[in-house]
N, C-alpha and C positions, 0 to 999 in steps of 0.2 A: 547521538542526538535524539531527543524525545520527541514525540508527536503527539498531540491529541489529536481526536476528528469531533468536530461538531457539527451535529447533522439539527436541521432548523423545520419543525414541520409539525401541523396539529394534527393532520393526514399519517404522518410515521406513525404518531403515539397509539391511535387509534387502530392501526394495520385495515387502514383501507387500501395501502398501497406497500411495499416492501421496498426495505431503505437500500437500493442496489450500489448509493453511492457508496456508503461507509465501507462495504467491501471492495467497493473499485480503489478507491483511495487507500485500504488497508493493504492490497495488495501489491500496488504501486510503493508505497511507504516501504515494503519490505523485501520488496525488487535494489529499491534504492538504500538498503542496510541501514534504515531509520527503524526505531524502535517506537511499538504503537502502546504506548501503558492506559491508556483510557479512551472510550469510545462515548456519545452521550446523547441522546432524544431531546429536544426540548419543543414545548410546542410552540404557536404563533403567539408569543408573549412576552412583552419588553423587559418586562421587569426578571421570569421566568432568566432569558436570557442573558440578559445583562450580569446576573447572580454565577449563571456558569462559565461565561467569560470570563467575569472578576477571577474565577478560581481556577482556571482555566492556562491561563495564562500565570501566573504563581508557580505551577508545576509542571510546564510543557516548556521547552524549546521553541518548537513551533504549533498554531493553531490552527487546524483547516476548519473553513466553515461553510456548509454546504447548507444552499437555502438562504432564505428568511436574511435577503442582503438590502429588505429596504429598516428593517428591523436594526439587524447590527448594525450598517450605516451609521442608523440616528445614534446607536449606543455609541460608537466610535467617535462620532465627532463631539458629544456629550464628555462622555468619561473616560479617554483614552489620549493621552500622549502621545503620538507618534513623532518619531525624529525624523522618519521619511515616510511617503506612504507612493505607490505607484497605481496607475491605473491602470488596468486591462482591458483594452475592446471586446467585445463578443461579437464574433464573426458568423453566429451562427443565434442571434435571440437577440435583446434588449439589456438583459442585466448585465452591466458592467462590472468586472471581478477586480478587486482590490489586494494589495502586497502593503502590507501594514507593518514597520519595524518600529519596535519600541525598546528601551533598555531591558523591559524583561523578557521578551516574547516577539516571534515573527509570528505575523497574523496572515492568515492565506485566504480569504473569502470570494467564493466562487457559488455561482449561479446553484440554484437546486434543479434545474430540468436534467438526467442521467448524459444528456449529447453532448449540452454546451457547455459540462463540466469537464465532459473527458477530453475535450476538444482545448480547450482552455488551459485545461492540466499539462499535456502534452507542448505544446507550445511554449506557454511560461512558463508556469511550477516547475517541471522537470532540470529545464536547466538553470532555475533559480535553486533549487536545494541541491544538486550536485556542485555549484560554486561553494554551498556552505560545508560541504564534507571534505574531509583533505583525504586528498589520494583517487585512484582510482576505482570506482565499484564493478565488479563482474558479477555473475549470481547465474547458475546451470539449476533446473529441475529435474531431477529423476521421477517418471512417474510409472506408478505402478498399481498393478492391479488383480483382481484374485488372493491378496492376503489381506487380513483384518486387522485394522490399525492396530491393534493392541502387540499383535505379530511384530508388524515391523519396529513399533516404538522399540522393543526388547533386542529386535537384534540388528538397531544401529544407535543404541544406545551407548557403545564406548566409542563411535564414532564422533557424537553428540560432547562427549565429556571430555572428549581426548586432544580438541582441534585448539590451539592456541593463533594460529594467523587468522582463521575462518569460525565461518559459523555452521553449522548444519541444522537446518529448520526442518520440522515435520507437519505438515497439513492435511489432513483429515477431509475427504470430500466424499461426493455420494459413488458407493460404489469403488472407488480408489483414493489412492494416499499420495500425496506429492512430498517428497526430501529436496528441499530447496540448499542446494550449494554456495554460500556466497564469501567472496573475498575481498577485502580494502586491499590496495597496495600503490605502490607510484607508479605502475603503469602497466598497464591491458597486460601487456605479455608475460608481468612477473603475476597476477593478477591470476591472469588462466592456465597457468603452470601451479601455482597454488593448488588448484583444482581441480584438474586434470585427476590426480591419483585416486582422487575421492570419492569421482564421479565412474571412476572403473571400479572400485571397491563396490563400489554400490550395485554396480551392472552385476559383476562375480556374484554377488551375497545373492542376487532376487531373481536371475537369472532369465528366462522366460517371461516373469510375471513383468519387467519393465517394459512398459510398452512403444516410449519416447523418452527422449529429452530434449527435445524441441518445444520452446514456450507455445506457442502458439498450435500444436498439434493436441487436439482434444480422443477421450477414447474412442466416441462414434467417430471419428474420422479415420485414426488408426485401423479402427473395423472396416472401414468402407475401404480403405486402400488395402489390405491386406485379402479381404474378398477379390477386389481388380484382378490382385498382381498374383490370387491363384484360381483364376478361372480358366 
């Protein structure tokens, strides 16, 4: 399943501010083994936006749209069919987030402040797009560090070409590289059996240089616990 993200802002365009949705939602998308083929700016502009929805929705599955929700609103109820559309409270702001299904496209519009989006996300979204994925998702990170992406792309390269149930992703960060494991299946346990081998191949190959695989563990924290546990 495909995804666009559309981020809604005349503050983006200009980099008065840095768009931290479009990576939270990128990141999320590929947690959840959705495929992100186009990302897109547009500013505080109806017509602006109305034009990247039109095209928007043509080639995505589904459409996130972060921001600019009194805008699309208006586009929506103007130029947009919906066969259903759901409301989302925001428990945390005023903007009201929208679940838009149309024959071509699910539409996912969600507040632009970075809180009341992730908060939003988590609650709805989440388990509204894993109903739309058949099967189970699992997904492990290997993270590492001390070799140069260029390094490791080479030598988990037939990793990468060789996986027929899973995926192996490679992500490029400051400082270290993240190999994202991920697997569809019918259920959690065939899921992280899948994965399992992949994820010790990877430990063997980089050795040392892995420093977690735990999502949620970052490398200054790694450092900070690793000073602790030898003082």
């Amino acid at each position: 399943m495909t995804v666009e993200i559309l981020c809604v802002g005349t503050e983006l365009l200009l980099g008065n501010i840095v768009n931290t949705n479009a990576a939270y939602l990128a990141r999320k998308c590929a947690a959840l083994g959705l495929s992100c083929n186009y990302q897109t700016v547009v500013g505080d502009n109806e017509s602006c936006l109305a034009q990247a929805i039109e095209c928007a929705v043509k080639r995505s599955d589904v459409l996130m749209i972060s921001g600019g929700l009194s805008l699309a609103e208006n586009i929506q109820k103007k130029n947009i069919k919906a066969d259903k559309t759901v409301v989302m409270e925001n428990e945390n702001g005023p903007s009201r987030g929208f679940l838009i299904e149309t024959e071509e496209c699910k539409i996912i519009m969600l507040p632009g402040s970075p809180n009341e989006l992730a908060a939003m996300f988590e609650k709805n979204i989440i388990p509204y797009l894993e109903k739309l994925t058949s099967g189970v998702i699992y997904s492990q990170t290997v993270k590492i560090c001390g070799i140069e992406e260029s390094e490791v792309t080479e030598r988990i390269k037939d990793l990468v070409e060789n996986q027929t149930n899973l995926t192996v992703t490679l992500y490029p960060m400051t400082g270290e590289v993240h190999v994202r494991v991920l697997a569809v299946s019918e259920d959690m346990k065939q899921a992280k059996k899948l994965i399992k081998p992949v994820v010790k191949e990877l430990k063997a190959r980089f050795g040392y240089n892995v420093y977690t695989t735990e999502e949620d563990t970052t490398l200054e924290k790694a450092v900070v616990e690793l000073l602790i546990a030898n003082d």
